[in-house]
Backbone bond lengths (Angstrom), bond angles and torsions (degrees), N, CA, C in turn:
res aa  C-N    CA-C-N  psi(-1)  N-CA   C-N-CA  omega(-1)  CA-C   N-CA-C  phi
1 X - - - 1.449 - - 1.525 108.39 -
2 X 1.174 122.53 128.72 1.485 152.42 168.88 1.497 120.37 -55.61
3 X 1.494 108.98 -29.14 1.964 118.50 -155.80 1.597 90.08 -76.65
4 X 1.211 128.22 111.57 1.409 120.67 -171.75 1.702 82.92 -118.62
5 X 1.553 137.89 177.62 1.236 146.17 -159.91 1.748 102.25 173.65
6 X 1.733 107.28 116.86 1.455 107.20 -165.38 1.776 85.04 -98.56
7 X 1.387 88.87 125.39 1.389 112.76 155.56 1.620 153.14 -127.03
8 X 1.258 114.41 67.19 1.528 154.28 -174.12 1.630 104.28 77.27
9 X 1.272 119.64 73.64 1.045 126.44 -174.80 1.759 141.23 90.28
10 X 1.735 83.23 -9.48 1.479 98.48 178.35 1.367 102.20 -137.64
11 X 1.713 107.63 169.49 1.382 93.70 -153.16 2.005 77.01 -147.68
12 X 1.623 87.31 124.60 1.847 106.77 -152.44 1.808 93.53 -94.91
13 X 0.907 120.64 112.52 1.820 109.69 175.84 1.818 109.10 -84.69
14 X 1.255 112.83 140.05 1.029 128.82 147.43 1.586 99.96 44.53
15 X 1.488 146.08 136.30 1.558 148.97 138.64 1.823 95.45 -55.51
16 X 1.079 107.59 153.67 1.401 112.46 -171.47 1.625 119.44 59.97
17 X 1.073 127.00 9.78 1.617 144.60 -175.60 1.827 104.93 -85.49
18 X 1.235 121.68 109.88 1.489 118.20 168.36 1.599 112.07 -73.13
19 X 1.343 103.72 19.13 1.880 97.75 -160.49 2.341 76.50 -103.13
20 X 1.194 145.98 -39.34 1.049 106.96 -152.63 1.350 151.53 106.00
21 X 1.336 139.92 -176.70 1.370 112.63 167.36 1.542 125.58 -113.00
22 X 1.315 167.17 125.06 1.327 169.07 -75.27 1.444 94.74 169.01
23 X 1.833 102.60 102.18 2.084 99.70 163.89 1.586 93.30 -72.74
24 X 1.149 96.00 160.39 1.301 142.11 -177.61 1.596 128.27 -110.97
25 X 1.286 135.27 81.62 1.356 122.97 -173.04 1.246 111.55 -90.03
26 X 1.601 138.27 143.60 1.166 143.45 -151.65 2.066 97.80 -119.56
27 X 1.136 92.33 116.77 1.598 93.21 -172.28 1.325 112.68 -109.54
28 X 1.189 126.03 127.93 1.897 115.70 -178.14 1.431 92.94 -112.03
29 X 1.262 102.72 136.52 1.750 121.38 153.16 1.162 112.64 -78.87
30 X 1.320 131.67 165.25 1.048 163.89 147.92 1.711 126.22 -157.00
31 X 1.186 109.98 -159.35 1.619 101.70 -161.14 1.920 88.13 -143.99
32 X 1.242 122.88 162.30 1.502 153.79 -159.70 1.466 109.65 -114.88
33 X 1.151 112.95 147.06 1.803 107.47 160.52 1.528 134.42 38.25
34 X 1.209 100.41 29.68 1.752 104.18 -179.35 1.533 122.30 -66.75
35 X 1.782 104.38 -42.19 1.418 128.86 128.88 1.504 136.61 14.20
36 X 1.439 94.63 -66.03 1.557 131.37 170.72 1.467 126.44 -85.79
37 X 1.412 101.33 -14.29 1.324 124.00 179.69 1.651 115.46 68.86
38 X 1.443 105.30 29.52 1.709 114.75 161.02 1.717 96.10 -122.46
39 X 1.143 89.81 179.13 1.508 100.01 -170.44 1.571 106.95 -146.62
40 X 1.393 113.53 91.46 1.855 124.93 -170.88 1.900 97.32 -91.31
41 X 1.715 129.27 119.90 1.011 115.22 -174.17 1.627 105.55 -90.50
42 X 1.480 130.20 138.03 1.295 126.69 166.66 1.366 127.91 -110.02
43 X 1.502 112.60 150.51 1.281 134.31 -176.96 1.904 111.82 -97.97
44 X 1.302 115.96 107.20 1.394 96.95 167.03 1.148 116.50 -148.07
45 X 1.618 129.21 164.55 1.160 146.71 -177.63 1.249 129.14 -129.71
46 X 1.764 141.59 175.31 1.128 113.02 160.99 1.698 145.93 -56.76
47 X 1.845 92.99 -12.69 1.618 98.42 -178.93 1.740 112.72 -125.92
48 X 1.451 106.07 6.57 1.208 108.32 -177.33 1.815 122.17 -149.78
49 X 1.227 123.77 133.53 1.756 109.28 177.44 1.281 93.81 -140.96
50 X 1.691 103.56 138.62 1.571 124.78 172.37 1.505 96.55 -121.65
51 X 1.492 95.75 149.04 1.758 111.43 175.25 1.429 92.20 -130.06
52 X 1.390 117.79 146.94 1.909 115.19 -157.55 1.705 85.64 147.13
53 X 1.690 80.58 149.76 1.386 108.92 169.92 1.365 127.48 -44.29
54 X 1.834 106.25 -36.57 0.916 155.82 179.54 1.493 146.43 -112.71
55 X 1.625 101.29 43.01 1.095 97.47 -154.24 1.836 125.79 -99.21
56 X 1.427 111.55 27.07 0.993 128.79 168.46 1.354 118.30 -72.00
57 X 1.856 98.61 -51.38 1.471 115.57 -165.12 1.805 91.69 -72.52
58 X 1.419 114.92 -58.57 1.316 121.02 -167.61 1.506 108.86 -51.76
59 X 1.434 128.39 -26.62 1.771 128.16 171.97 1.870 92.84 -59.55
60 X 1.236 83.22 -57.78 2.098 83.75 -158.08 1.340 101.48 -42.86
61 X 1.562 137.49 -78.57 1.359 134.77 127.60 1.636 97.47 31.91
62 X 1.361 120.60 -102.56 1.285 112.60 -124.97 1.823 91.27 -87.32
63 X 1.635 98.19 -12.63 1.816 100.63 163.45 1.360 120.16 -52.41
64 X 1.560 109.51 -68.72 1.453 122.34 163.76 1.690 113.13 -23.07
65 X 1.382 127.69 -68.08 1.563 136.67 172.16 1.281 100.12 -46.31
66 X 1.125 138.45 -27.36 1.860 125.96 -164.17 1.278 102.16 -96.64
67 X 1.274 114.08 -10.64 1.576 122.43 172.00 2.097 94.35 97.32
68 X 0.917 149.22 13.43 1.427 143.97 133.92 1.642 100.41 -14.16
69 X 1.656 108.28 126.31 1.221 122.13 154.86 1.584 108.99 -50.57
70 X 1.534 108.94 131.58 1.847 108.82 170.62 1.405 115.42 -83.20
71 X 1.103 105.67 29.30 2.082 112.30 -174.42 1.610 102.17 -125.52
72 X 1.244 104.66 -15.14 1.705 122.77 168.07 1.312 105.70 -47.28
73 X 1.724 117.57 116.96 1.592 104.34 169.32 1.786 120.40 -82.10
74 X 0.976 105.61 151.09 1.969 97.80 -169.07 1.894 78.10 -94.27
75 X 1.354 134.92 137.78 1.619 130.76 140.54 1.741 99.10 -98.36
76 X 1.386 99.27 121.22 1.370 129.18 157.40 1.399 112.55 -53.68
77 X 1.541 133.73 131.65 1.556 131.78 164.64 1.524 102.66 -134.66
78 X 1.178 108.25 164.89 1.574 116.42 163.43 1.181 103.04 -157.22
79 X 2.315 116.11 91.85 1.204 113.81 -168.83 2.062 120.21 67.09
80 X 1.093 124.77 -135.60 1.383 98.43 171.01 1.678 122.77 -114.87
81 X 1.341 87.17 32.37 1.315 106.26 177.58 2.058 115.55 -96.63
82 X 1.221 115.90 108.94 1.275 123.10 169.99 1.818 115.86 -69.34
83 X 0.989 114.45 107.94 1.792 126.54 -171.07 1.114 94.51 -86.70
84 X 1.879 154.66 -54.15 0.891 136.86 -172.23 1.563 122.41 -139.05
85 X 1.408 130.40 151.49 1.109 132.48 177.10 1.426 108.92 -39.59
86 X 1.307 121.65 132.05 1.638 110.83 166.86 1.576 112.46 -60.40
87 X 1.571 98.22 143.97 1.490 100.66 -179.58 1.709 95.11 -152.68
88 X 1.294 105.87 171.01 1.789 97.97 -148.81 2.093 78.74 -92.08
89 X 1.713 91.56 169.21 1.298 133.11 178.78 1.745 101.08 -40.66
90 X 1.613 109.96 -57.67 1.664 103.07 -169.90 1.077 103.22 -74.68
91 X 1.602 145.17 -27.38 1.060 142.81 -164.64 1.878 119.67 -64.79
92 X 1.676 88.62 -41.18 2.026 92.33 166.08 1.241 106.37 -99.06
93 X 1.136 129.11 18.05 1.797 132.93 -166.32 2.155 81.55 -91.55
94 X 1.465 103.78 -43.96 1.281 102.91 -165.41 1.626 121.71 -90.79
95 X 1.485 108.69 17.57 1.381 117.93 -178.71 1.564 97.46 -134.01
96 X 1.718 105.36 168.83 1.480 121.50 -166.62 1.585 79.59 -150.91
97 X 1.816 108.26 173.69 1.486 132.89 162.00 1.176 112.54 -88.37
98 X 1.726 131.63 126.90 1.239 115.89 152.24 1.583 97.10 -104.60
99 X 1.772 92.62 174.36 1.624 101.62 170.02 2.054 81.88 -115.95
100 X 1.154 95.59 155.32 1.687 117.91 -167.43 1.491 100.69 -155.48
101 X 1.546 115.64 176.32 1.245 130.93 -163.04 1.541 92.14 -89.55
102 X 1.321 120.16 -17.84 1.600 106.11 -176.05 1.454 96.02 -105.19
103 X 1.234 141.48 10.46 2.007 143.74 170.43 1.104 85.37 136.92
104 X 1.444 95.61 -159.27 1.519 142.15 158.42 1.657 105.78 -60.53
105 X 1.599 105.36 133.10 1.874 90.15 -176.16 1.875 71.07 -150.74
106 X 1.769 103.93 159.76 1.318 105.34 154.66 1.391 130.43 -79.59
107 X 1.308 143.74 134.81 1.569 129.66 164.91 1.220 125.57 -139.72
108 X 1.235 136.46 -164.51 1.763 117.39 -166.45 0.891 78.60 -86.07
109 X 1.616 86.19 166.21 1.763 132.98 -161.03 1.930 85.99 -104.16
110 X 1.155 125.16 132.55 1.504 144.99 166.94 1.279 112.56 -115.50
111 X 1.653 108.04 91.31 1.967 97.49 -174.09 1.388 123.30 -79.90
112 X 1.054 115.72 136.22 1.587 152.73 -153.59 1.802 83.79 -43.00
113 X 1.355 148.97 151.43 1.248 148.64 169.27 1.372 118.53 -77.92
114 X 0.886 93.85 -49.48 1.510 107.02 -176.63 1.671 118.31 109.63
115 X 0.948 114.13 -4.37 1.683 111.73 179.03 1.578 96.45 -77.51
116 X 1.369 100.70 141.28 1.399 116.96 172.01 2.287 108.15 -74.01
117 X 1.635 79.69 138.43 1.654 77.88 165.94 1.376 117.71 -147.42
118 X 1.491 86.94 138.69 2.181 112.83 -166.80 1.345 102.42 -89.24
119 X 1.417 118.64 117.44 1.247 127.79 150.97 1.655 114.30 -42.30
120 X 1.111 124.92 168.41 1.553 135.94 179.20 1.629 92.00 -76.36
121 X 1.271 106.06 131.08 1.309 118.92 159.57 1.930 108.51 75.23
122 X 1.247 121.12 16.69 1.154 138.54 175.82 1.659 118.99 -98.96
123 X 1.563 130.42 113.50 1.284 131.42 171.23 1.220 105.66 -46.33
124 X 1.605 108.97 144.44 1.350 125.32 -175.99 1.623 109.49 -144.36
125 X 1.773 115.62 102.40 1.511 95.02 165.12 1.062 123.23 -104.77
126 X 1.763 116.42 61.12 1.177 133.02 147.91 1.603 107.52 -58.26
């Protein structure tokens, strides 16, 4: 069953529901440096803020690392405006923004490796 109902931070399913209750963290966007005449978009919460291209996916991410349950729903705001259905913590933990020939679209997140890389003709104390 689908009928979900936010109730002060938690979000109660269905009477007769084996699913339980699901916290809820309430995240507001906003945006960085407009000021400056760039524009950095941000992700924040009560225990965490990312500034990134991406900074929905990069909160869930850096939620997940703080030890945040991944069944945690993130609700999206901008001001008192709700931008997206709540959907739990691992679910944007596992997506990023691309820009593509058809816009901006969401798609999996591919984490960065970590090997360092040298341009041609660039010192390396690898």
């Amino acid at each position: 069953m689908n009928a979900l109902a936010p109730i002060g931070g938690k979000t109660q399913h269905p009477p007769g529901s084996d699913e339980g209750i699901v916290q809820t963290i309430r995240v507001e966007l906003s945006e960085r440096g407009r000021e400056r005449g760039g524009c950095v978009p941000v992700a924040a919460c009560s225990i965490a803020e990312v500034a990134s291209a991406s900074p929905i996916c990069g909160l869930a991410r850096k939620l997940l690392a703080l030890g945040v349950d991944p069944a945690t729903n993130m609700s999206i705001w901008r001001g008192e405006m709700q931008c997206f259905v709540d959907a739990p913590v691992s679910g944007w933990a596992r997506l990023t923004v691309r820009e593509g020939s058809s816009g901006t679209v969401f798609a999996p997140y591919v984490p960065f490796s970590g090997i360092p890389v040298v341009s041609q003709g660039a010192k390396s104390d690898v």
